[in-house]
N, C-alpha and C positions, 0 to 999 in steps of 0.2 A: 741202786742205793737211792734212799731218799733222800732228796737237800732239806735243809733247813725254812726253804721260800716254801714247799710241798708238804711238810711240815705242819706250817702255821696253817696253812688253807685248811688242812685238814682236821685242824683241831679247832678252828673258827667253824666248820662246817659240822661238825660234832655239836658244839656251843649253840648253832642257830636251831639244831633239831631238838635240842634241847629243851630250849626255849619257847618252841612249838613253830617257828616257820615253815613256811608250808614249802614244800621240797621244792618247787619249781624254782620257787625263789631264792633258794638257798645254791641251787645247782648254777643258777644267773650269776648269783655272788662269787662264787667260792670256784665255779668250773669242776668240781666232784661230780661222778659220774649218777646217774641214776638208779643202777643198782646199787652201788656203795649206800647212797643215801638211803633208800630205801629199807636196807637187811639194818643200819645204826637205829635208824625208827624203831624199828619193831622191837629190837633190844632197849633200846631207853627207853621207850611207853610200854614196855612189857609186856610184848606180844600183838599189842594194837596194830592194826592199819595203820599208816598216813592216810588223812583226811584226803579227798579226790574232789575232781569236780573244776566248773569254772570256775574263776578267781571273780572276784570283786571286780567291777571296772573301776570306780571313785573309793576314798577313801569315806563318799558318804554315808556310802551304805552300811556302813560302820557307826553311826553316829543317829543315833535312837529317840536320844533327848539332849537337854541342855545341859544335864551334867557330862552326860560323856563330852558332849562338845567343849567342854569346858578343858577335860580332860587331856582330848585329842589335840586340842590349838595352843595347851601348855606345853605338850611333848615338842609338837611340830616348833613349836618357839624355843624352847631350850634348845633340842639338835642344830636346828639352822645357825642359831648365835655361838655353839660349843662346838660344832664340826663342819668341815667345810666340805662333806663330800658324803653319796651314801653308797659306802664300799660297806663289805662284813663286818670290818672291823671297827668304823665308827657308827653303826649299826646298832652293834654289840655292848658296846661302851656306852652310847648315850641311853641304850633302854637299861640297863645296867644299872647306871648311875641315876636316873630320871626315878626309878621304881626304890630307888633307894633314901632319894630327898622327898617324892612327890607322892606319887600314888600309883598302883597297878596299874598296868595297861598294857593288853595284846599285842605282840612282836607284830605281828601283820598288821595289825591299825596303825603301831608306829612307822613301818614300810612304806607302807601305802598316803599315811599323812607326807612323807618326806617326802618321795616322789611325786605326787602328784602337786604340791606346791612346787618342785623344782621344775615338773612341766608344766605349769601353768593350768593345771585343769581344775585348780581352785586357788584363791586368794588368801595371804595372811595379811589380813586386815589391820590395822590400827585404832583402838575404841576413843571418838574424842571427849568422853565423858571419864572412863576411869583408867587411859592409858595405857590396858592389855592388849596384845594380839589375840586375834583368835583365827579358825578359818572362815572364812567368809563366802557363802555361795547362794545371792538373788536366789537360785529357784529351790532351795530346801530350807523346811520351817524350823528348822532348828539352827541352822547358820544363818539365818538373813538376820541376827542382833548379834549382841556382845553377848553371849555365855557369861561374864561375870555380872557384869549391871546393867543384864538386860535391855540396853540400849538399840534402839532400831536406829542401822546406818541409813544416812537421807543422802541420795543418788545427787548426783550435781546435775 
């Protein structure tokens, strides 16, 4: 018999394929097995694959121009201030909620923005010009200003 705690995972794990996360990551989150995930895919994209392949290392490689960045560094700033953790379920909830007040944005650029600010392998910056966060990363040209007012940060 299923619990209720087997349950929720599973229907959170439903939700992220839904959403389009890419199984690896959903299998990290959720602990569903890989074929589970796999045979849900195909049924919910209707017969599609799940995308394959290396993953992203940065959530930079996501980030094209200065509006996505704009984009990416409002997600990353809402989830951080609204949820204190990135489990499935606040996951779910903040892209959720975010695509509902803000604007679209890919389940995996939202993933990948959280984590990689909770590791450190980018910075949410402070603009001291118009007061937004944004992400911030010296060696890429579309993160080295502010996404909103264009502002280049000056290094101390």
């Amino acid at each position: 018999m299923v619990g209720l705690a087997e349950l929720g995972k599973l229907q959170l794990a439903h939700d992220l394929i839904h959403a389009g996360l890419r199984l690896s990551i959903v299998r990290a989150l959720t602990g569903v097995g890989t074929r589970t995930l796999r045979k849900w895919w195909k049924e919910i994209h209707h017969g599609k694959r799940p995308p394959n392949g290396k993953l992203p290392e940065t959530v930079l490689s996501f980030i094209t121009d200065h509006e996505t960045a704009a984009v990416v560094s409002a997600y990353a700033t809402f989830h951080i201030r609204g949820y204190n953790d990135l489990s499935a379920a606040s996951l779910m909830a903040a892209w959720r909620e975010f695509q509902r007040i803000c604007a679209p944005i890919d389940i995996n650029v939202a993933y990948f923005a959280v984590r990689d600010i909770r590791a450190r392998i980018v910075v949410l910056a402070d603009c001291n010009t118009c007061r937004a966060r944004f992400i911030y990363d010296v060696g890429s040209r579309h993160t080295d200003r502010c996404p909103f007012c264009d502002t280049r940060v000056i290094a101390d």
